[in-house]
C-alpha positions in Angstrom: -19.3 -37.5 133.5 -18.7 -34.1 131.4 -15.1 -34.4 132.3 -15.1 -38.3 130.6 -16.9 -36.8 127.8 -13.8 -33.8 127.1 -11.7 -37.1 126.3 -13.5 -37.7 123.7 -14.0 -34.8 121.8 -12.4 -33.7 118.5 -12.1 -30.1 117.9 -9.4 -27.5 116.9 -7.0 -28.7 120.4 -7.1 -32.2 119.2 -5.0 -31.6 116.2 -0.9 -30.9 116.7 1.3 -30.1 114.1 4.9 -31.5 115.4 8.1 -29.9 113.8 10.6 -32.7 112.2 12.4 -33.7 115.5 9.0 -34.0 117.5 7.8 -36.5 114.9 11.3 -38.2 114.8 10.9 -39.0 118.1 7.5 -39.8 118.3 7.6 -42.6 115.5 11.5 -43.6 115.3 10.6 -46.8 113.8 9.1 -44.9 110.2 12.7 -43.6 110.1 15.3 -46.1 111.5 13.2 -49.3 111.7 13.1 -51.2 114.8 15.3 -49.5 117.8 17.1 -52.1 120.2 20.1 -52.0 122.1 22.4 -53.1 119.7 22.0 -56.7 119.8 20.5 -57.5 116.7 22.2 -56.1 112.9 19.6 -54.4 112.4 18.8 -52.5 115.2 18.4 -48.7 115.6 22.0 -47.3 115.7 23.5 -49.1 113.5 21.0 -47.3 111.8 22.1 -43.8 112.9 25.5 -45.2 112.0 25.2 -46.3 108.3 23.0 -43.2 107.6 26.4 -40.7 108.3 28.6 -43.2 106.2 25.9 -43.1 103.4 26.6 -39.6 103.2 30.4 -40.5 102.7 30.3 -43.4 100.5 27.9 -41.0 98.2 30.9 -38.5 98.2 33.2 -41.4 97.2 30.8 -42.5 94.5 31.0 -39.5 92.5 35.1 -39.5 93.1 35.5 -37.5 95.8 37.8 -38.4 98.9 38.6 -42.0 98.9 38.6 -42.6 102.5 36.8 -42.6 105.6 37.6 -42.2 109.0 35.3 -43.5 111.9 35.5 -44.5 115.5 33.6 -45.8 118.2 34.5 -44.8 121.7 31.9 -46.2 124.0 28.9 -45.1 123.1 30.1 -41.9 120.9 30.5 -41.9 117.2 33.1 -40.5 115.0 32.6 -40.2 111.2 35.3 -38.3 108.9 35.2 -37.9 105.2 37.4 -36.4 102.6 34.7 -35.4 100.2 33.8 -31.9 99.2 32.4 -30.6 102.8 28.7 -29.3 103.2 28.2 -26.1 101.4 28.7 -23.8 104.8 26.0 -21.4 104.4 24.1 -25.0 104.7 25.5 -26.9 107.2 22.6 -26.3 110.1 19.5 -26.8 107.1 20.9 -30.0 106.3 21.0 -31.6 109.4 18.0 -30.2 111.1 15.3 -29.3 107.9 13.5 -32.1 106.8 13.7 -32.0 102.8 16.9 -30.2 102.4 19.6 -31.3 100.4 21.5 -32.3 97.2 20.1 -35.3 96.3 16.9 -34.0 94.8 18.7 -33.4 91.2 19.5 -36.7 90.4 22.5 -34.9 87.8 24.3 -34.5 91.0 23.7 -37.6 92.8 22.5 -40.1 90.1 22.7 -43.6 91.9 22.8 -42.5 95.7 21.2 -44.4 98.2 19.6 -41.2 100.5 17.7 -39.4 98.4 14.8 -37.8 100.6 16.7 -35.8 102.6 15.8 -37.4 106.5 18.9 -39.3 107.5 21.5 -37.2 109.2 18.2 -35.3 110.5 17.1 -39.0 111.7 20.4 -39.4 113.7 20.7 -35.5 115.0 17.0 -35.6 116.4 17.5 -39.5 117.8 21.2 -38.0 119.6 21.9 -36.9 122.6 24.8 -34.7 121.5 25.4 -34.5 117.4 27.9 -32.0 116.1 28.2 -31.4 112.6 31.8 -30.0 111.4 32.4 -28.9 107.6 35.8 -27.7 106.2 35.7 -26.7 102.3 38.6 -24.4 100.5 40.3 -23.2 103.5 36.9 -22.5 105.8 35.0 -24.1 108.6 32.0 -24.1 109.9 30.9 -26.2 113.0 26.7 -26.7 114.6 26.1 -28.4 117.6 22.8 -30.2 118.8 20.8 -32.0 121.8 18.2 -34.2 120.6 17.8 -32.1 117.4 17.6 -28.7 119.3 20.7 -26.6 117.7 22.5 -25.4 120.7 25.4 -23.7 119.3 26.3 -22.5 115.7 30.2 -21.5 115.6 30.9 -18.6 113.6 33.4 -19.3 110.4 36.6 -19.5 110.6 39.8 -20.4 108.5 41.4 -23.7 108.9 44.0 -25.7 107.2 42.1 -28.9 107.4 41.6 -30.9 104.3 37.6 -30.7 102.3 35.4 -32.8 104.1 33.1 -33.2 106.3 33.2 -34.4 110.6 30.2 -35.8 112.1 30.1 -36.6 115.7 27.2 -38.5 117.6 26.0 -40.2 120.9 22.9 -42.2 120.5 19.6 -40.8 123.0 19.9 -43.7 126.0 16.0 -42.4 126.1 15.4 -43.7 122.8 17.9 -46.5 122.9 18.0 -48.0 126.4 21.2 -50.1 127.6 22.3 -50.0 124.1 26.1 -50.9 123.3 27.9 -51.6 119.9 28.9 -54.5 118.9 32.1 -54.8 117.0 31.2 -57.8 115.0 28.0 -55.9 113.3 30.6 -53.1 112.5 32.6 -55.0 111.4 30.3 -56.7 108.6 28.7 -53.3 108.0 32.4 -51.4 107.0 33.4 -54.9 104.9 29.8 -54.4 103.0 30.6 -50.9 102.1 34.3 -51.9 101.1 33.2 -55.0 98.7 30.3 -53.0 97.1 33.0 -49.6 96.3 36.3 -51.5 95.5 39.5 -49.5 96.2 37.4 -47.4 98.9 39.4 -47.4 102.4 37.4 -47.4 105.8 39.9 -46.7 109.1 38.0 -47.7 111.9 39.6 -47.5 115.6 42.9 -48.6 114.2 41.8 -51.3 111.8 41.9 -50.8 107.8 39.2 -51.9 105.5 39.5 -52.1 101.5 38.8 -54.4 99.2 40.0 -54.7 95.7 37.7 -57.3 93.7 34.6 -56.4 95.2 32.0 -59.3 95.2 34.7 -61.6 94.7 36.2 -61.1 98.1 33.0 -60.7 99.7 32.2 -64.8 98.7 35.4 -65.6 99.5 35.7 -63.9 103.0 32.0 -65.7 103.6 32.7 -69.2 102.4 35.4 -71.8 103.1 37.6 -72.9 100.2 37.7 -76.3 101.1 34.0 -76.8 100.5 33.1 -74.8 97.7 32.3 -76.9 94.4 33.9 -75.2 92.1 35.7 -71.6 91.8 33.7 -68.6 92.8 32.5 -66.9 89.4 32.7 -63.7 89.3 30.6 -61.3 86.6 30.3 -57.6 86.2 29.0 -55.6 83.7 27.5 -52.0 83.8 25.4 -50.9 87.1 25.4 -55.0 87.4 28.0 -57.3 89.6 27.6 -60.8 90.4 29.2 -63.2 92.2 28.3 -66.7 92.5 29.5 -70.6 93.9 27.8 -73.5 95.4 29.0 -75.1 98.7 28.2 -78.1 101.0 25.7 -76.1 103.2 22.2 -76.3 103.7 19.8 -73.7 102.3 20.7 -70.9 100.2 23.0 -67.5 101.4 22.6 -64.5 99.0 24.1 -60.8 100.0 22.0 -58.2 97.7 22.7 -54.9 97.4 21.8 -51.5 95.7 23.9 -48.0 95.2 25.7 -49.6 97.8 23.2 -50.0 100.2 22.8 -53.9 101.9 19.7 -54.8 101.3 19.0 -58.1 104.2 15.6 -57.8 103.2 16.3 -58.6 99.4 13.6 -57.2 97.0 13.1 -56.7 93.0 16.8 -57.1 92.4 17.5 -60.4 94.4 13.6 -62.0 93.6 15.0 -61.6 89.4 18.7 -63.3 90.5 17.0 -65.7 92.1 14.8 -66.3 88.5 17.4 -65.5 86.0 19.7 -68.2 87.6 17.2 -70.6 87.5 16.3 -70.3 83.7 20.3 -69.6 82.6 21.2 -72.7 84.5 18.3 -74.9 82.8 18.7 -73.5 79.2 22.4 -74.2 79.2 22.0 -77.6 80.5 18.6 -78.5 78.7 17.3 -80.1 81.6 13.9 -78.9 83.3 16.0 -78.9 86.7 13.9 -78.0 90.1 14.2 -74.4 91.0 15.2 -75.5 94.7 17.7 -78.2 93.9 19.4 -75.4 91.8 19.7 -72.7 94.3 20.5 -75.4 97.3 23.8 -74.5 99.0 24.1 -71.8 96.5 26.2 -68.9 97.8 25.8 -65.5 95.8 26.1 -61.8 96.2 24.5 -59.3 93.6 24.8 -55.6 93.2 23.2 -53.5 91.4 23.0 -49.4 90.7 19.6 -47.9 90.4 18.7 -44.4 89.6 16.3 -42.8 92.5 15.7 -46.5 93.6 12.2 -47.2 95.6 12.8 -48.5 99.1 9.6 -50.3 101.3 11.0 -48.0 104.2 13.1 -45.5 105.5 16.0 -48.1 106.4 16.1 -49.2 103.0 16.6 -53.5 103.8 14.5 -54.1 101.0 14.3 -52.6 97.0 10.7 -51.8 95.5 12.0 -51.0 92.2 10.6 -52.3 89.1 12.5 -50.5 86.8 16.7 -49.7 86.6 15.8 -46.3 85.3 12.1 -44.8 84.9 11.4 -45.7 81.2 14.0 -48.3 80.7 14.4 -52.0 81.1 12.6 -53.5 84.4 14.6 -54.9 86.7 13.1 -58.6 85.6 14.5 -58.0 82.5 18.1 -56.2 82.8 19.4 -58.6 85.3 18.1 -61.7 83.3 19.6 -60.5 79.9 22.8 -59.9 81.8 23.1 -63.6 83.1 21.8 -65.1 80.1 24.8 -63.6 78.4 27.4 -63.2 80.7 26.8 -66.3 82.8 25.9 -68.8 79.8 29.2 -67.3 77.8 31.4 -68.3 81.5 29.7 -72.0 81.6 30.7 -72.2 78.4 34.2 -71.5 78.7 34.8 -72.9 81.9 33.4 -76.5 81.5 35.3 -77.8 84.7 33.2 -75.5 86.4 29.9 -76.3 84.4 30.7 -80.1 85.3 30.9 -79.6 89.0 27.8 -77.4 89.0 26.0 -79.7 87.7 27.2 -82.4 89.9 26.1 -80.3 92.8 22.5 -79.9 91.6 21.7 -83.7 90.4 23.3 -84.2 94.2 20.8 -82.0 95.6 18.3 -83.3 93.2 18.8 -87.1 94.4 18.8 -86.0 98.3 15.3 -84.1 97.7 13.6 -87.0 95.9 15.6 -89.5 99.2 13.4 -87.2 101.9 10.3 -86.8 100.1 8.6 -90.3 101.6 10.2 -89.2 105.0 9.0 -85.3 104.8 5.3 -87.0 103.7 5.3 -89.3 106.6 6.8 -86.5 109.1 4.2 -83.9 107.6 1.3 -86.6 108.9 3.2 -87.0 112.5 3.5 -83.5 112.6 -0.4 -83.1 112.6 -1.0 -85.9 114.6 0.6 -84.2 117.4 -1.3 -81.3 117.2 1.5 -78.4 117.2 -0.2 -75.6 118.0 -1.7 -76.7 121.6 1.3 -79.2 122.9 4.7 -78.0 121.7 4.1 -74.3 120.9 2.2 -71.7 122.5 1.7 -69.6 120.0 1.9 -65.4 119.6 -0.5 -62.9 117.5 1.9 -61.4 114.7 4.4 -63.4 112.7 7.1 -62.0 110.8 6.3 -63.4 107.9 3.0 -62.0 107.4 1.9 -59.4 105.2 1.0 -56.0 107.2 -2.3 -54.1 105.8 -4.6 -51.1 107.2 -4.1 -48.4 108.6 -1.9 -49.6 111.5 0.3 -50.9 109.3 3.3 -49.0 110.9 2.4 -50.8 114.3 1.9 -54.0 112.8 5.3 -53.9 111.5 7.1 -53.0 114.4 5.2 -56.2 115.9 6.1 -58.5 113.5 10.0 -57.2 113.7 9.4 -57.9 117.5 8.1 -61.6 117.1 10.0 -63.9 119.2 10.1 -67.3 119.9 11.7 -68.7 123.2 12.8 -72.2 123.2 12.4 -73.8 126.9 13.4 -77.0 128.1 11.2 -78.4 131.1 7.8 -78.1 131.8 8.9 -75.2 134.6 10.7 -73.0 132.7 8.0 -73.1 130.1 5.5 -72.1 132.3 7.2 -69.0 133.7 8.0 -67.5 130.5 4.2 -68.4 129.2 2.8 -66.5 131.9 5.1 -63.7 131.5 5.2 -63.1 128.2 3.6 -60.8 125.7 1.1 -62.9 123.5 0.7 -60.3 120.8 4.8 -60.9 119.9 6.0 -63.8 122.1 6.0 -67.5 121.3 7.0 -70.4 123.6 8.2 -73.9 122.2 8.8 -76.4 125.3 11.4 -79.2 124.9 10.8 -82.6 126.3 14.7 -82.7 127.0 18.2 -82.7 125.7 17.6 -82.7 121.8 19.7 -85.0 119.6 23.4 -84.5 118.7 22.8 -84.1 115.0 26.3 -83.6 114.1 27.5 -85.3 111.1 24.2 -86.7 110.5 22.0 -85.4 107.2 18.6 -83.5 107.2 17.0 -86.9 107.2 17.2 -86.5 111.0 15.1 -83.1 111.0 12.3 -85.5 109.7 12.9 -88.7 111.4 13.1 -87.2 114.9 9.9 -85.8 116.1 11.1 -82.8 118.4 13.5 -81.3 115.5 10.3 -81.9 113.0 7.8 -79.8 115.1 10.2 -77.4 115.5 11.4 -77.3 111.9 6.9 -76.7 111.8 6.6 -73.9 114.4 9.3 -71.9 112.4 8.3 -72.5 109.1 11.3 -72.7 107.5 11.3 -76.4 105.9 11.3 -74.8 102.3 14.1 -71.7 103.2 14.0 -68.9 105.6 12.0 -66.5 103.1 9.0 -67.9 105.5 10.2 -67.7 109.1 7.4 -66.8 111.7 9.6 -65.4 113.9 12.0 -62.5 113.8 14.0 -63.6 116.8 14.8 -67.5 117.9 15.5 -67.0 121.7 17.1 -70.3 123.3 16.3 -70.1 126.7 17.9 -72.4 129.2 19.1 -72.6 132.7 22.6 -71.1 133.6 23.7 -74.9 134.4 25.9 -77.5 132.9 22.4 -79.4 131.2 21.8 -75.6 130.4 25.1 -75.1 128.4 24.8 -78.7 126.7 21.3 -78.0 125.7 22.1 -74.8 124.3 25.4 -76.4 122.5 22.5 -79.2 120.8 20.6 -76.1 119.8 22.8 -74.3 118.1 24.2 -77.7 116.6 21.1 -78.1 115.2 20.6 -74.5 113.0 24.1 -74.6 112.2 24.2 -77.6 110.6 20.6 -77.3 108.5 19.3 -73.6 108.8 23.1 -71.9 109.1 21.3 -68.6 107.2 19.3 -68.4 110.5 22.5 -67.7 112.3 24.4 -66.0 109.7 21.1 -63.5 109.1 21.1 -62.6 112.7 18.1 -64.5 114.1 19.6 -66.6 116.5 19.7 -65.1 120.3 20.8 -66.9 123.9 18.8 -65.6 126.7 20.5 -63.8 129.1 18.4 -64.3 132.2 20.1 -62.4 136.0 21.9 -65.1 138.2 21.1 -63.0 141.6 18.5 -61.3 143.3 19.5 -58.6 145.8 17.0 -56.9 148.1 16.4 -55.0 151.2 13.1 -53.5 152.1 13.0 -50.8 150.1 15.0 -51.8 146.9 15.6 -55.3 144.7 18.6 -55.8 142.1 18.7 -58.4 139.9 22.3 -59.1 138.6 23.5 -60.9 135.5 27.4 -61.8 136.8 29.2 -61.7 139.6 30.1 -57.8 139.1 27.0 -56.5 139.2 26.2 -58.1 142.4 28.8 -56.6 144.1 27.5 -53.2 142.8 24.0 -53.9 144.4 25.4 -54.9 147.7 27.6 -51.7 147.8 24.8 -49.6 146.5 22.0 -51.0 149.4 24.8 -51.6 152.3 24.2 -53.0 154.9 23.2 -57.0 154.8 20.9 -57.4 151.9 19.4 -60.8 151.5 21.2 -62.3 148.3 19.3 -65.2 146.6 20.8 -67.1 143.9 19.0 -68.1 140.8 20.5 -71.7 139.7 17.4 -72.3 136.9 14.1 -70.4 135.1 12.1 -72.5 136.9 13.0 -70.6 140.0 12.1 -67.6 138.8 8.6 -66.1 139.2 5.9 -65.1 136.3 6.1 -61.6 137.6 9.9 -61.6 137.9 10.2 -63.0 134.4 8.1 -60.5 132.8 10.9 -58.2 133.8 13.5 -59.8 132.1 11.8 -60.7 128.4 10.4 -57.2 128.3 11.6 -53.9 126.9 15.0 -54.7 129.2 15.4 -57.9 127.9 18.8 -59.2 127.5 20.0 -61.3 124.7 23.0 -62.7 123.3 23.2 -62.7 119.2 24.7 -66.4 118.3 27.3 -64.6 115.6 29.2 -66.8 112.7 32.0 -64.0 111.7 32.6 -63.9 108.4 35.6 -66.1 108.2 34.3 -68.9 110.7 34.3 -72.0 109.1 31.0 -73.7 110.3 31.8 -77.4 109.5 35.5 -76.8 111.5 33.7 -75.4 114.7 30.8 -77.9 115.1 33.8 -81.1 114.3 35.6 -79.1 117.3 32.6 -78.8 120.0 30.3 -81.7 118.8 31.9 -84.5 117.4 34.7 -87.4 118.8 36.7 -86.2 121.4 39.6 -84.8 120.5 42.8 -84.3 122.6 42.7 -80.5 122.0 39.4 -80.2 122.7 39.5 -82.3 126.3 42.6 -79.9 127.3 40.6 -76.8 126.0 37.5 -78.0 128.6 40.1 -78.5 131.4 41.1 -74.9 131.0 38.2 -73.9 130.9 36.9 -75.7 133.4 34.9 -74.2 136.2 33.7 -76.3 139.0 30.2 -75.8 140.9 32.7 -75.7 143.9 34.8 -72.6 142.8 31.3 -70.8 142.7 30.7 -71.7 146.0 33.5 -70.3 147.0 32.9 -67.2 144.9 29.7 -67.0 146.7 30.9 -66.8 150.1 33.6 -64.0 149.5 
């Protein structure tokens, strides 16, 4: 019993100081956010990734080196930039010293995004291998690291390489487990840092990235021509861009950013866009317009530069900042002013444009006021069938609730973690319910095949029950700002129903919450195919490849079982596969995919193209038979 007591006590032993890496480590998540394996935008090393080219695009930003070189081989990272090279009597401090660096003295970094000194010592400590390489006047000076242990410091030497500085990396498997990159993320992440520092060039694994009108090519690389209502208006003033048009989609799409810095999460800066366009649009029109048929289908991108801006974390996703500069305007104020002058004088000039704006609100206006006896009589249904005990088994933290107390770290993570799987069948929902984690796991069971909704208006999501109480259990019927769940997980058998049902699923958010897709939120669960076992070991395999790897691995005749559908699949086997492990496929729109073109393609009349595309395509139960038995 004295030994049970020990546990308990607090005394001198029970308080550890750790140095920088140790704590890095320990709580990843206060520095990089959530950490992943790559499947989700903003997962861990894109992180590690962004935090090196921050460094970069600061150089650029004060007009030095107006390019940057990065590749991805594998699972190592490259980063080169022609700026002015870390001082070299510096170059191990400020990778491996927690509050060392330049960015202290705002003179010499005024608008920079890093400014307390932890990223590159985030990404050396969370590395397996990080090297550090600095070349200024003539001189070099190279460190190299193992988890944020410095393992070799290279003397000095002369070289004839140009100022800069080289940073090499490979991501901790320990920390991030299976992770991979995935090009599509990169790609959006280099095109972001591009738009927001026009004339800046990005070389990444062969491919060139520059852009020379900034927010204007951001919209227009993000939206089709063909359905936008009027030409994209484009506004920039000092530390303040804007870019702005209204299209055909559901929902509202604005891309906020600060010093450069994408900010998914929004904050100050996007909350007074949101309210300035509201009040310029109703002043110049005189009319008392409703704030959501103005924004619908608006698509808009802001920017602005902030000196020492306050972030609500270490991955800065979303601004704190009240004020542009401590003692100047607030941030309510100096992006209002600027719309209610530049934006009213363009409206005024441009009446075409100020004709088919207004077009496209009274449009929106006149659909809203169409569903409001629907939504009312939809709202009642909704209750009736008692949401919370037949269609959705329900999980403890929501990402849309506000974390408090002093786990509010934890609670966070949580909340980033939430998930919602969407099942079909009574079987497949009760294996992932027993399996799953309540605290950050939420089941919503289908009855069957939803509806096609292609081509058909948001009078449907009311109308038909199942899209209503789903529309409910993901709170998202007035925008996404209140989605209860971080990640929408469609989970379906690996059959032809399987396929179709997940084709009617993604039908459905494409076509009325598309800024579920496009904000990364949408997933396709990747659940193993085969089971392969002796007595001593069991595999389970997601593709044909892997299974052959297991059988060579156990030799011999293992017994091979073949999983055709969840239901098949045990509680205690499932838990496996929706864990820490879990494999999930993002459901990506790239941003030059035009949404309307793709869903007329899969989902609407058949098409001549599209019956020869399934016949190519086309893979018969028989030919995996076949596979099977060789």
């Amino acid at each position: 019993m004295a030994e049970k007591n020990n546990l308990f006590e607090y005394n001198d032993d029970s308080v550890r100081t750790l140095d920088w890496k140790e704590h890095i480590r320990l709580r990843p998540g206060m520095y990089i956010g959530k950490l992943g394996d790559g499947s989700s935008p903003d997962d861990g090393i894109y992180v590690l990734l962004k935090e090196v080219i921050d460094n970069c695009i600061d150089e650029y930003t004060m007009g030095y080196g107006k390019q940057v070189d990065v590749s991805i081989e594998q699972k190592s990272v490259t980063v080169r930039d022609y700026g002015r090279g870390i001082p070299l009597g510096k170059v191990v401090d400020v990778v491996s010293k927690i509050n060392t660096g330049a960015k202290y003295d705002s003179k010499a970094f005024q608008k920079s995004v890093g400014l307390n000194g932890v990223g590159t010592k985030a990404v050396n400590a969370l590395s397996k291998y990080f090297r550090v390489s600095a070349f200024r006047d003539g001189k070099e000076k190279s460190a190299e690291f193992t988890r944020g242990e410095l393992t070799k410091e290279h003397k000095e030497a002369k070289t004839t390489e140009p100022n800069g500085t080289l940073v090499t990396f490979t991501p901790d498997e320990t920390v991030f487990k299976n992770f991979h990159f995935l090009n599509e993320y990169v790609d959006n992440q280099f095109w972001n840092y591009c738009y927001l520092n026009a004339g800046l060039v990005i070389n990444f694994n062969g491919k060139k990235y520059v852009s020379k009108n900034g927010l204007l090519d951001l919209l227009q690389r993000r939206t089709n021509e063909d359905e936008l209502r009027y030409p994209i208006i484009h506004l920039k003033g000092d530390d303040i861009e804007v870019a702005i048009t209204h299209n055909n989609d559901y929902g509202e799409e604005i891309f906020s950013f600060v010093n450069g810095q994408y900010t998914t999460q929004g904050g100050t800066h996007q909350q007074a866009f949101r309210e300035a366009f509201v009040k310029v649009i109703r002043d110049f029109y005189k009319k008392d317009y409703d704030a959501a048929d103005i924004r619908q289908s608006i698509a808009a991108a802001v920017s602005v530069r902030v000196v020492e801006p306050v972030f609500e974390s270490q991955t800065k996703t979303k601004l704190g900042s009240l004020y542009m500069v401590e003692g100047g305007a607030t941030m309510k104020n100096f992006v209002g002013d600027f719309l209610a002058k530049e934006l009213d004088n363009y409206l005024h000039k441009n009446p075409t444009t100020a004709d088919s704006l207004k077009k496209r609100i009274e449009q929106s206006e006149r659909e809203r006021k169409e569903l409001a006896g629907i939504k009312k009589l939809a709202n009642e249904r909704a209750k009736k069938a008692n949401l919370h005990n037949k269609k959705l088994r329900d999980c403890r933290f929501h990402y849309n609730e506000e974390a408090t107390g002093k786990d509010k770290e934890a609670i966070l993570e949580k909340q980033k973690e939430s998930t919602i799987f969407i099942t079909e069948g009574d079987s497949a929902s009760g294996s992932i319910t027993k399996a799953r984690d309540v605290e950050r796991q939420a089941v919503f069971s289908l009855r069957g095949k939803p509806l096609n909704c292609f081509g058909l208006t948001k009078k449907v999501v009311y109308e038909n029950e199942e899209f209503n109480l789903l529309q409910h259990a993901l709170n998202v019927e007035e925008g996404i700002e209140g989605l209860r769940y971080n990640n929408i997980v469609i989970a379906t058998d690996a059959d032809v129903d399987g396929m179709h049902i997940r084709l009617l699923l993604m039908t459905f958010f494409l076509q009325f919450f598309p800024d579920l897709v496009k904000n990364g939120h949408v997933y396709i669960l990747e659940t193993p195919l085969f089971r392969v076992r002796d007595k001593k070991e069991t595999h389970y395999c997601y593709d044909e490849a892997e299974k052959q790897e297991a059988v060579k691995k156990l030799g011999g005749k293992p017994e091979i079982t073949r999983f055709k559908g969840l239901g098949e699949i045990s509680p205690d086997e499932f838990a496996r596969f929706i864990g820490a492990d879990m494999r999930k496929q993002p459901v990506m729109v790239m941003q030059d995919t035009h949404i309307q073109q793709i869903l007329e393609y899969y989902m609407g009349k058949n098409t001549p193209e599209r019956q020869d595309f399934i016949i190519k395509n086309l893979k018969v139960e028989l030919d995996l038979v076949e596979e099977e038995k060789a």
